[in-house]
Wavefront OBJ file of the C-alpha trace (Angstrom):
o trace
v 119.792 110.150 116.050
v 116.515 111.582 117.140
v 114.264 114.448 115.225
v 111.923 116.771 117.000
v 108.530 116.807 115.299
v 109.577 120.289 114.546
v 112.332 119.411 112.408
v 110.327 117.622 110.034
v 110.071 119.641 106.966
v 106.885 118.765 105.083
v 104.649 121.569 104.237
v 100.840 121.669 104.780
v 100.348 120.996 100.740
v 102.636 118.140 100.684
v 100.811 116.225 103.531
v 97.439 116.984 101.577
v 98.507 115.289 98.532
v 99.772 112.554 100.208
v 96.823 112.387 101.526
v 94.925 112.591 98.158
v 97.308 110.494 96.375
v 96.406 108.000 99.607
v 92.648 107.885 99.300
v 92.837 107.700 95.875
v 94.745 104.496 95.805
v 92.424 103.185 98.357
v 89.155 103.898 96.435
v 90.584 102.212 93.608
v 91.815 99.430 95.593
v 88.245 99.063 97.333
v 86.633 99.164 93.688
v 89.082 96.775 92.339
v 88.122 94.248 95.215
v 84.591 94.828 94.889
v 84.824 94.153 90.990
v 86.484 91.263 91.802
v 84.118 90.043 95.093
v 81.551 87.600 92.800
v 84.937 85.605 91.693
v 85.271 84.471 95.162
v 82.027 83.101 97.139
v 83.141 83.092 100.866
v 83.244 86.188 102.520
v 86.664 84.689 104.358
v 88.597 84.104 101.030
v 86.773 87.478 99.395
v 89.363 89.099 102.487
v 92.098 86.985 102.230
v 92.538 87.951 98.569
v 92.152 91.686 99.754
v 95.053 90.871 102.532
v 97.086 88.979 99.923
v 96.825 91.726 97.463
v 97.807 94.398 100.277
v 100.804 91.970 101.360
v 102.044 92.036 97.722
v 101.829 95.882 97.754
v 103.333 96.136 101.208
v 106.995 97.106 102.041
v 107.908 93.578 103.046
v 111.200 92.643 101.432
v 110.666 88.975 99.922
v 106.862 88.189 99.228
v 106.917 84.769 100.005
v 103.673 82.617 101.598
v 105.634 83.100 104.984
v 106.746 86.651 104.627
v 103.099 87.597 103.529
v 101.778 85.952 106.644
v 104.058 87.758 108.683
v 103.749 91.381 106.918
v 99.457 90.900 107.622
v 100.019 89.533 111.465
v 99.244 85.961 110.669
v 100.769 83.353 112.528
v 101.066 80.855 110.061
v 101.019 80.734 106.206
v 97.897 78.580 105.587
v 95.745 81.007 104.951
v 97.936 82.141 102.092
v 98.344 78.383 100.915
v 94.407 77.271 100.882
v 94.157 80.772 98.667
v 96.854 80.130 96.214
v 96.522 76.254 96.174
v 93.230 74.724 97.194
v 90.492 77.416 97.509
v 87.831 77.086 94.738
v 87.942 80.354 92.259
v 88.875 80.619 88.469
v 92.025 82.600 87.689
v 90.944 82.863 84.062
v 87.739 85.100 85.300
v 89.652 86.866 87.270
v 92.309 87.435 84.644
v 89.482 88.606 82.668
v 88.116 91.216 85.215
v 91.933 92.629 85.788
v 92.168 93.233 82.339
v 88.806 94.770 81.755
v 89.698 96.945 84.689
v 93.139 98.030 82.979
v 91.279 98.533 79.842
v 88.986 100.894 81.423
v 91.455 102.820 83.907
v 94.577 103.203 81.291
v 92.664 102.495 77.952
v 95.288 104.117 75.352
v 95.302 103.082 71.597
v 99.029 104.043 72.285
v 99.540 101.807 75.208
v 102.095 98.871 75.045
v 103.555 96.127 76.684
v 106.448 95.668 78.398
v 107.564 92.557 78.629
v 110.898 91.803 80.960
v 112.593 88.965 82.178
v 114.569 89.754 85.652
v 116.763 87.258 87.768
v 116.403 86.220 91.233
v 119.702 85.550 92.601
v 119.774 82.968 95.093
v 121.956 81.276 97.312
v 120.689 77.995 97.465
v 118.809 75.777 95.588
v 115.131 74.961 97.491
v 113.217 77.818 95.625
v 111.205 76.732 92.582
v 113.202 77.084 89.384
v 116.413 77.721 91.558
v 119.293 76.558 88.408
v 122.615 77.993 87.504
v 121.661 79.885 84.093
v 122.232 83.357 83.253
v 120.853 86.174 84.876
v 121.256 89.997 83.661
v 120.969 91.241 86.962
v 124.057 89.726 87.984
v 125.762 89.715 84.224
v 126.304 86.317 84.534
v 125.870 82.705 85.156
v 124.823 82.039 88.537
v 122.630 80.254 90.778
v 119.163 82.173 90.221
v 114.973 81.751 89.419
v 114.169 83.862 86.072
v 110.764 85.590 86.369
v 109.037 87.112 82.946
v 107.048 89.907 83.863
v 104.199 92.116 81.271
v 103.222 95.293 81.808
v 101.007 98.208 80.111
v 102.293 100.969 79.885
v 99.833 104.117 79.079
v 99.955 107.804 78.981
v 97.439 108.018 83.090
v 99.967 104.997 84.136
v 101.038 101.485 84.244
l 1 2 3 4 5 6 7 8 9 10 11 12 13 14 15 16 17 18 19 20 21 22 23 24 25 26 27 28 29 30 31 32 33 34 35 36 37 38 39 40 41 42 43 44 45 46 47 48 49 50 51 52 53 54 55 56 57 58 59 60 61 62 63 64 65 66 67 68 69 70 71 72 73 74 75 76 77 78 79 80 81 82 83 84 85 86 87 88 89 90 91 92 93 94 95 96 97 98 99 100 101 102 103 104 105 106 107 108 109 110 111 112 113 114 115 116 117 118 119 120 121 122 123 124 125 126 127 128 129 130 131 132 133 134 135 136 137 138 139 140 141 142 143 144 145 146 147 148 149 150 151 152 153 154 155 156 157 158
């Protein structure tokens, strides 16, 4: 089934605050990675954390090393690898930034946190953490990885 561009229904204010809503995310995505720029000293791994961060925020349907590779053009996965496993930066400093940054963008003395454990269902057994053990998603006991997950929650967000 094909549309002609003149069937598409979207009215001049709905494209300009999907526009807005666009740039916005991108400013604060550009002045999260520039917060975050003195945690990494290489210029190459400063953008490989911005194309790893985009990858997790893409579309792409499992965010594994490979799928991440594929969803930012890469031919192989090493890039992702040396980031996650051998490049040299401290994940507690940058833990700390992140949650200065939350602190400043939701702040809410009635904030909370949400913590939530989901299932993974899986069909075979090579993942990490791959085990029959219940899973909620599936109501069950079946062969699945269990990820915990926090949150914040605020009035502006999460």
């Amino acid at each position: 089934m094909t549309f002609a561009l003149s069937e598409i229904a979207l009215s001049q204010p709905e494209v300009e605050a999907d526009l807005k809503q666009l740039e916005t995310w991108t400013n604060d995505f550009n002045a999260l990675m520039t917060r975050l720029a003195p945690r990494f000293k290489r210029a190459e791994l400063r953008e490989r954390v911005k194309d790893h961060l985009q990858g997790l925020f893409s579309s792409a349907e499992c965010k594994n090393s490979w799928q991440l590779a594929e969803q930012l053009g890469q031919s192989t996965l090493y890039g992702i690898q040396h980031l996650l496993g051998r490049a040299q930066w401290s994940a507690d400093a940058v833990r700390d930034d992140l949650q200065t940054y939350v602190n400043e963008a939701l702040g809410d003395p009635e904030a909370v946190f949400v913590v939530d454990e989901t299932g993974f269902l899986k069909k075979g057994d090579h993942s990490a953490g791959v085990q029959p053990q219940y899973s909620g998603t599936a109501h069950q006991v079946k062969n699945c990885q269990i990820g915990v997950f926090l949150g914040y929650a605020a009035r502006d967000g999460c």
